[in-house]
C-alpha positions in Angstrom: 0.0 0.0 0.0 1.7 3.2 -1.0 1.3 6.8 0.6 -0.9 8.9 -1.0 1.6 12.0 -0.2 0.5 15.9 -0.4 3.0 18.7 -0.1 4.9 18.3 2.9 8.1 20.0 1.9 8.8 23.4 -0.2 9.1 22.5 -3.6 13.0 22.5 -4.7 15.2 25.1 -3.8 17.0 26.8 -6.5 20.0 27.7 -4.7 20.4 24.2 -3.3 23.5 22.1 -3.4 21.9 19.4 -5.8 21.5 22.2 -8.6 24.7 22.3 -11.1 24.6 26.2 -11.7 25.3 28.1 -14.6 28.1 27.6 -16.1 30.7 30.9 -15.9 30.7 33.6 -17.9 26.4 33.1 -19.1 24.5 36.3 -19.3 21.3 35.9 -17.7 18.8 35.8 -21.0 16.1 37.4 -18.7 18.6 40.9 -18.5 19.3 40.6 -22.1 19.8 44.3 -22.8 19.0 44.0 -26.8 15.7 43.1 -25.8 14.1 45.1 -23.1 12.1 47.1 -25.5 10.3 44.1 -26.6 6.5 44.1 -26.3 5.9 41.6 -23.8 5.6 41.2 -20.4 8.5 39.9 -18.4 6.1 36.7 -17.3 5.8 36.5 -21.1 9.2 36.2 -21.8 10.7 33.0 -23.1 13.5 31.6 -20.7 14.8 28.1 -20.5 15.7 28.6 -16.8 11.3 28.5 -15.1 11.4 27.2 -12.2 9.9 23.9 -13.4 12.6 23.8 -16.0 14.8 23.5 -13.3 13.4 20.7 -11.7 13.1 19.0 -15.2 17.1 19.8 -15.5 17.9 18.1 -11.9 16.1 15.4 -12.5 17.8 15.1 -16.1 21.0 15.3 -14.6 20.0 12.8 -11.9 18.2 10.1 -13.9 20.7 10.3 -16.9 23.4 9.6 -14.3 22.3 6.8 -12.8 21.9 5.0 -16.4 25.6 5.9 -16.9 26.4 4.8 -14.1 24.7 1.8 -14.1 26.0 0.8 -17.4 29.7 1.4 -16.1 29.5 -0.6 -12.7 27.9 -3.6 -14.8 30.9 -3.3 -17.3 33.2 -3.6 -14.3 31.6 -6.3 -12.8 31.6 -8.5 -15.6 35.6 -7.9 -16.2 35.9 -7.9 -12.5 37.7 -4.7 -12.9 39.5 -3.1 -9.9 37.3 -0.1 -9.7 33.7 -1.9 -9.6 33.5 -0.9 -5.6 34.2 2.6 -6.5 32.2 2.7 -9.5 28.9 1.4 -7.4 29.8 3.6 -4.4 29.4 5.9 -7.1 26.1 4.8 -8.6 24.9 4.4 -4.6 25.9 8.3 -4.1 23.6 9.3 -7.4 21.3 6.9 -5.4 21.4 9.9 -2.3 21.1 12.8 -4.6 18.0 11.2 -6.5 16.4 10.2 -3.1 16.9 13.8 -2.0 15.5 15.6 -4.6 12.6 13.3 -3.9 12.2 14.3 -0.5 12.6 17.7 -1.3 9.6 17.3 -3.0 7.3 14.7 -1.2 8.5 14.8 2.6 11.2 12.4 4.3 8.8 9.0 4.4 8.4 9.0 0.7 12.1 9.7 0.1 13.2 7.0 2.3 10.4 4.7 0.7 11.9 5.5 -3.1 15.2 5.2 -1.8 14.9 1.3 -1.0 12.8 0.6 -4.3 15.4 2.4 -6.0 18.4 0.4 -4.7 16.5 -2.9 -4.9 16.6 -2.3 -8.4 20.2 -1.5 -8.8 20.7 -4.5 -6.3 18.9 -6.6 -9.0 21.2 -5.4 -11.7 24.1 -6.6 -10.0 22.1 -10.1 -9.5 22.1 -10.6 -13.0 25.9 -9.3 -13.6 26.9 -12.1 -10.7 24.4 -15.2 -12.7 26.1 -14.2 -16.0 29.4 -14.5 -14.8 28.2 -18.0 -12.7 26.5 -19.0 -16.0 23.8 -19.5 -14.3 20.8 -18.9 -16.1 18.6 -20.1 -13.2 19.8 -17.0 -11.6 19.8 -14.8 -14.3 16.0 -15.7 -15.0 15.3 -14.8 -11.3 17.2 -11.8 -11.5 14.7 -10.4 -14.3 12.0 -11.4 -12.5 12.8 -9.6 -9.3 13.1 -6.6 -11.8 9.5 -7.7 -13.2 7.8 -7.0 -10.3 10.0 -3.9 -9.1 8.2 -2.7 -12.3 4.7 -2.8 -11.2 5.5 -1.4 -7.2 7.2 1.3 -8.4 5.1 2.5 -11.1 2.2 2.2 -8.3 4.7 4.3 -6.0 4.8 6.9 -9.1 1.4 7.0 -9.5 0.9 7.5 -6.4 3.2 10.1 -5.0 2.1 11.9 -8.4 -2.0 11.3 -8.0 -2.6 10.0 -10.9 -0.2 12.7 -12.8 2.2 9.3 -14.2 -0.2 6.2 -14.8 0.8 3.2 -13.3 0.5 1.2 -16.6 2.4 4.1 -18.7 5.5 4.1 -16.2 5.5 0.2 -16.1 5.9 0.1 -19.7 9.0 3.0 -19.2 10.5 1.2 -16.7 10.4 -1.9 -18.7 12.2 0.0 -21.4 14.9 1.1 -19.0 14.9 -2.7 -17.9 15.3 -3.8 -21.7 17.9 -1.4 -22.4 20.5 -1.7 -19.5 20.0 -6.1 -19.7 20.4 -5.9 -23.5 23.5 -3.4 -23.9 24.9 -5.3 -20.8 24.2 -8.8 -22.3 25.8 -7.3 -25.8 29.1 -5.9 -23.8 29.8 -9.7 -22.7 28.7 -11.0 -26.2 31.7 -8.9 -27.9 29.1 -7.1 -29.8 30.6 -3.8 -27.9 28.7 -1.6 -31.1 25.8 -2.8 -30.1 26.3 -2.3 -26.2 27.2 1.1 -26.8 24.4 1.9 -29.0 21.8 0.7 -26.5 23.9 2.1 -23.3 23.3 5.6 -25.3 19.9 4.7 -25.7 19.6 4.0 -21.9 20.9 7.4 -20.7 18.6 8.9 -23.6 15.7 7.0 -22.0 15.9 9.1 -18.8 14.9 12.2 -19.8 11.6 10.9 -21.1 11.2 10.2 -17.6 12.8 12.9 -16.3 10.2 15.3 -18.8 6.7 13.1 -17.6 8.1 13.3 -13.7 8.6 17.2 -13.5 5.4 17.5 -15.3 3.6 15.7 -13.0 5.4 17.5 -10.0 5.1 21.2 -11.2 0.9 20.2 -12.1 0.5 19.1 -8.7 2.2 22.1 -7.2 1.8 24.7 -9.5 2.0 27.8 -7.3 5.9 26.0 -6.1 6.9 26.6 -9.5 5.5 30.2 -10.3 2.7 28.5 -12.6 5.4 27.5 -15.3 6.0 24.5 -17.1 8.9 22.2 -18.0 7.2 21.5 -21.7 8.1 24.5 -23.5 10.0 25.3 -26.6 13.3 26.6 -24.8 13.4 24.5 -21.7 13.1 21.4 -24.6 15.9 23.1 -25.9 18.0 22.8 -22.6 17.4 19.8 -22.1 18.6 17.9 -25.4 21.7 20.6 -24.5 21.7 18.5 -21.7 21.6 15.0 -22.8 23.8 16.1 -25.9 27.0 17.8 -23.3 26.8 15.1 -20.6 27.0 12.4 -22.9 30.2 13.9 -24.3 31.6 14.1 -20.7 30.1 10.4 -20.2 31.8 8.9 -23.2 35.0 11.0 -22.4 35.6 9.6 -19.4 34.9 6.0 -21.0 37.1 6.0 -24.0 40.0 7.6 -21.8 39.6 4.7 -19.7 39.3 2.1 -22.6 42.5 3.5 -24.2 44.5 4.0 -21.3 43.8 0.0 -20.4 44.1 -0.9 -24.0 40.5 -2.3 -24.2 38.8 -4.2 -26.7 36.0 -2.4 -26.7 38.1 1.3 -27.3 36.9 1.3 -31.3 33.0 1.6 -30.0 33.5 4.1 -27.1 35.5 6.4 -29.6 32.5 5.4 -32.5 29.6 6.6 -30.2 31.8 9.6 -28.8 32.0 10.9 -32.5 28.8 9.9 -33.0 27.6 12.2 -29.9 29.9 15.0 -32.0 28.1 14.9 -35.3 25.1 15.3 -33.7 26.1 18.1 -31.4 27.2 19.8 -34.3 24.1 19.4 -36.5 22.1 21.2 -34.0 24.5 24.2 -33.6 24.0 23.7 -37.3 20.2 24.2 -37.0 20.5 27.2 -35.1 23.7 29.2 -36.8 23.8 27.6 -39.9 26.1 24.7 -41.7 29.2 27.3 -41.5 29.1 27.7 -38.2 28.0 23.8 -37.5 31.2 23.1 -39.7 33.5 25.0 -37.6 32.0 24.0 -34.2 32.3 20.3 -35.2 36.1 20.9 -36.4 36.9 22.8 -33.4 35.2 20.1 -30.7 36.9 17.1 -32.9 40.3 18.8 -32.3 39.6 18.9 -28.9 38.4 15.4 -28.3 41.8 14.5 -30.2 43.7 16.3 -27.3 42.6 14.5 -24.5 43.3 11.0 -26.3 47.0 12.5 -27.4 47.0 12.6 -23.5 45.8 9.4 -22.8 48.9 8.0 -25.4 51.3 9.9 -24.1 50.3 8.5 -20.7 50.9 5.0 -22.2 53.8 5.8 -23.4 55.3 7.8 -20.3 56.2 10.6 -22.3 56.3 13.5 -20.1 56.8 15.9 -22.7 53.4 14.9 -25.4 51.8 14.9 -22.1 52.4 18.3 -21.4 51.9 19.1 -25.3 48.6 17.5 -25.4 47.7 20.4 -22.0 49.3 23.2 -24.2 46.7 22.5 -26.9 43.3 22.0 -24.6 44.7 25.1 -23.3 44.8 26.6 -26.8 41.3 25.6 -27.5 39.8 27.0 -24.4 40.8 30.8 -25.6 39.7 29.2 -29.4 36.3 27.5 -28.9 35.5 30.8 -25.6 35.9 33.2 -28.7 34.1 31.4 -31.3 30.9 30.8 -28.6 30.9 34.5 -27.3 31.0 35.5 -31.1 27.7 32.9 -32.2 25.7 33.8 -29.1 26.4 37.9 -30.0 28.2 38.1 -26.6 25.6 36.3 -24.2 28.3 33.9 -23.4 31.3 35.8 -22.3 34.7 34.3 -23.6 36.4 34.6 -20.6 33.9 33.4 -18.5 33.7 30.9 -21.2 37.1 30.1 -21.1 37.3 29.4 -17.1 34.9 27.0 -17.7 36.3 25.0 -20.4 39.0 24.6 -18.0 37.3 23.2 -15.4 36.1 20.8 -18.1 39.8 20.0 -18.9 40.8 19.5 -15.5 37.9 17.3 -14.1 38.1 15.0 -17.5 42.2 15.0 -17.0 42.0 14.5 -13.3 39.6 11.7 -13.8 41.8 9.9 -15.9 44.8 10.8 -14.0 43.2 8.8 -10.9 41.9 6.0 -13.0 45.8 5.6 -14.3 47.0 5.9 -10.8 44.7 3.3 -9.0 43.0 6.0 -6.5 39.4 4.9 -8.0 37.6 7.1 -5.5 38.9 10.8 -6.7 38.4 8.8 -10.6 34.8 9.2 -9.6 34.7 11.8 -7.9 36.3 13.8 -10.7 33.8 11.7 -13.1 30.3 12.5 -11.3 31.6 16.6 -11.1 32.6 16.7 -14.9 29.0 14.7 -16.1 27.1 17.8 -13.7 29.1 20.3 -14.8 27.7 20.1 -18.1 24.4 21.0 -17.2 25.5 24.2 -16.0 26.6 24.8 -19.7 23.5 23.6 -21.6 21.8 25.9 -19.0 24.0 28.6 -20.4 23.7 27.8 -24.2 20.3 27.6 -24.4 19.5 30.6 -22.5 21.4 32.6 -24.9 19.9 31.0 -28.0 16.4 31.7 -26.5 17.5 35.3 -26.1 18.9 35.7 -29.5 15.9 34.7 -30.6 13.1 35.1 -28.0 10.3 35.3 -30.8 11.5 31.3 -31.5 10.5 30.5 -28.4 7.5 32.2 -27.1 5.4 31.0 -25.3 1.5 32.3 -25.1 0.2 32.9 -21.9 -2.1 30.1 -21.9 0.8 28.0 -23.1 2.7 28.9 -20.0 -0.4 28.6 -17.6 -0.2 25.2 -15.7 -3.3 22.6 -16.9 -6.0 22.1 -14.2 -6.4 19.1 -14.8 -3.2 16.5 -13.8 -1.9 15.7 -17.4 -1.7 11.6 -17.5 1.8 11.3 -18.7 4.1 8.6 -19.3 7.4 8.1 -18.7 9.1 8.2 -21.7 18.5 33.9 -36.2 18.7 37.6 -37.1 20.1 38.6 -40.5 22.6 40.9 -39.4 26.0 40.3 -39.7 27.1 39.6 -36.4 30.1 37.3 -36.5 32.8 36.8 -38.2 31.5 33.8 -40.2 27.9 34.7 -40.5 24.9 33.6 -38.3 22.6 32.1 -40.1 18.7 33.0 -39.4 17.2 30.4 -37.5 13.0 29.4 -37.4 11.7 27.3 -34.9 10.8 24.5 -36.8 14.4 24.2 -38.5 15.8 24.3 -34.3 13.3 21.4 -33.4 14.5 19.5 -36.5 17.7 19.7 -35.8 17.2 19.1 -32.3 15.0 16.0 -32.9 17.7 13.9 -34.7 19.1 13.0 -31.4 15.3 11.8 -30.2 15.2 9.3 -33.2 18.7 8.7 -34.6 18.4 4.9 -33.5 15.1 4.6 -34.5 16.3 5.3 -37.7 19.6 3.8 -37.8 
């Protein structure tokens, strides 16, 4: 029998712990001064930073995470790797934060109660990881029956915390995707077929922010005047959030294929194939906002950069001190590069040399990960790992906020759009033409954004 919770906390706070902030250097889009005179009223405005766009951002950041993770500590468990305690110490910590954004939310019972359901699952994970390696299928078969019925309980827990806002049925069938996905690219891994398990692992973290979108709908409907009456379904908080899935993958599959090539893994080829792959399509949607010039140079630019950090990871192999130190010199090179070349698409909403500080934390955390890894201290490796996943959310907060104030008419929103339903929605879990940079901004419509935008929602659909 599950709770049927009302309010019993204040909704999120904004300037808590759990939020990633903005990355440095981002001008606040609502101060934008090019746009004051516009003829709309500040609640009008477009802004990919609501309130409820917040909480859809946490629990993006949160969910996605814990798919990552979860991919990565099965991984190590099946090679028996060194680092699988520290990797599920990590996966247990995103366990915490998840738990207390819950609480934050629904009072201290509830988060306790989605904490055990939560790490049941994770413990059934690691069931199946432990039968596979037994060969024993017995196990295994138990294993995904244990996750069966964690299916149906939770998806009652969801529907009820929520009242009625996720459908039982709808988030069984979710959670069974998120079942399907982690068993199968899990199952592939130990098969050899490492394309495969990478495709689906991408698919798994993808997954999330379905559920992360259906779960902060349900939250902000229930308490709409905790969230200032906004919505996380809009135009520019849509936008944020496939900034997020797009910048923390990177970060993800950074961290991976560092590790694969500094161990000299089989599976090296794949991590690097679904790390470019995550480039092309990061690059086609600043192509669908600036134009295929600008999409061009960003995807040249970001390639060079991901070729720095595995220049690193060889010279690390190969104990040369000196390419270790050249492969820094050039990530420190593209920091004052890739800062300029942002400020000048985003017309100077994203300051270069706020730009550029945190580009360098994104060096350092990524280096400092693999630095650990090398070294055998496994807990700073994931500590360093869990810091440089969050702190891209800071910078898809940044990005889209100044592409929604370039081009605020892109992204309104009428004020009946923005007004919360009242009715609980039953959801399931699943430019200008002047010449303002040096290689030309291209104009941008809405529809051409969301297209570009929407490859990443249906690239293996397609594939």
């Amino acid at each position: 029998m599950y709770i049927n919770w009302k309010r019993t906390a204040i909704a999120l706070p904004l300037s808590a712990a759990v939020i990633i902030p903005a990355a440095p250097g981002v001008a606040s889009a609502d101060s934008h001064d090019g746009h004051d005179d516009m003829e709309m009223s500040e609640e009008m405005m477009a802004s990919a930073a609501t309130p409820a766009g917040d909480l859809r951002a946490q629990l993006d950041h949160y969910l996605s995470e814990h798919a990552y993770l979860a991919v990565t500590t099965m991984q190590k468990g099946a090679d028996g790797a060194d680092d699988f305690e520290e990797s599920a110490a990590a996966l247990e910590a995103n366990t915490k934060d998840l738990s207390s954004t819950i609480t934050s939310v629904y009072g201290e019972e509830a988060g306790t109660q989605f904490e055990e359901m939560w790490s049941e699952h994770i413990g059934y994970f690691v069931d199946y990881v432990e039968a596979t390696g037994a060969e024993d299928e017995e196990a295994k078969q138990e294993a995904l029956d244990n996750l069966g019925n964690y299916q149906t309980e939770f998806s009652e827990f969801l529907d009820s915390a929520t009242e009625g806002g996720l459908e039982a049925d709808a988030a069984a069938e979710g959670l069974g995707m998120h079942v399907d996905q982690l068993i199968g690219a899990f199952d592939s891994y130990v098969a050899g077929d490492y394309e495969e398990a990478y495709s689906m692992s991408s698919d798994a973290i993808e997954h999330m922010y379905g559920v992360s979108e259906g779960l902060s709908g349900a939250i902000a409907a229930q308490f709409p005047e905790e969230y200032d009456n906004t919505t996380p379904d809009t135009p520019a908080v849509d936008l944020r959030s496939d900034l997020n899935f797009l910048l923390s993958e990177h970060a993800a599959l950074a961290v991976t294929t560092m590790q694969k090539g500094g161990a000299g893994a089989e599976d090296f080829g794949a991590a690097a194939g679904i790390l470019n792959q995550n480039t092309q399509e990061l690059s086609d949607t600043i192509a669908s906002v600036y134009g295929e010039e600008a999409g061009e140079q960003f995807e040249e630019m970001w390639s060079e950069h991901i070729g720095y950090f595995v220049d690193y990871v060889e010279a690390t192999g190969a104990e040369d001190e000196e390419a270790k130190q050249e492969a820094l010199d050039n990530l420190g090179n593209y920091q004052t590069e890739f800062s300029e070349f942002l400020a000048g698409a985003t017309e100077g909403e994203l300051e270069a040399e706020g730009l550029s500080e945190g580009l360098g934390m994104h060096v350092d955390q990524l280096i400092g990960a693999f630095d650990s890894y090398t070294m055998e201290e496994y807990d700073s490796a994931y500590e360093d790992t869990r810091e440089a996943y969050g702190h891209m959310f800071g910078v898809s907060e940044g990005l889209s906020g100044a592409i929604v104030a370039q081009y605020p008419e892109n992204f309104e929103e009428s004020s009946s759009d923005e007004a919360m339903p009242e009715e609980m929605p039953q959801t399931g879990l699943g430019g200008s033409e002047q010449n303002v940079s040096p290689w030309g901004i291209a104009a941008g419509s809405m529809a051409l954004i969301l297209a570009g935008i929407a490859v990443t929602k249906r690239r293996r659909e397609e594939a």
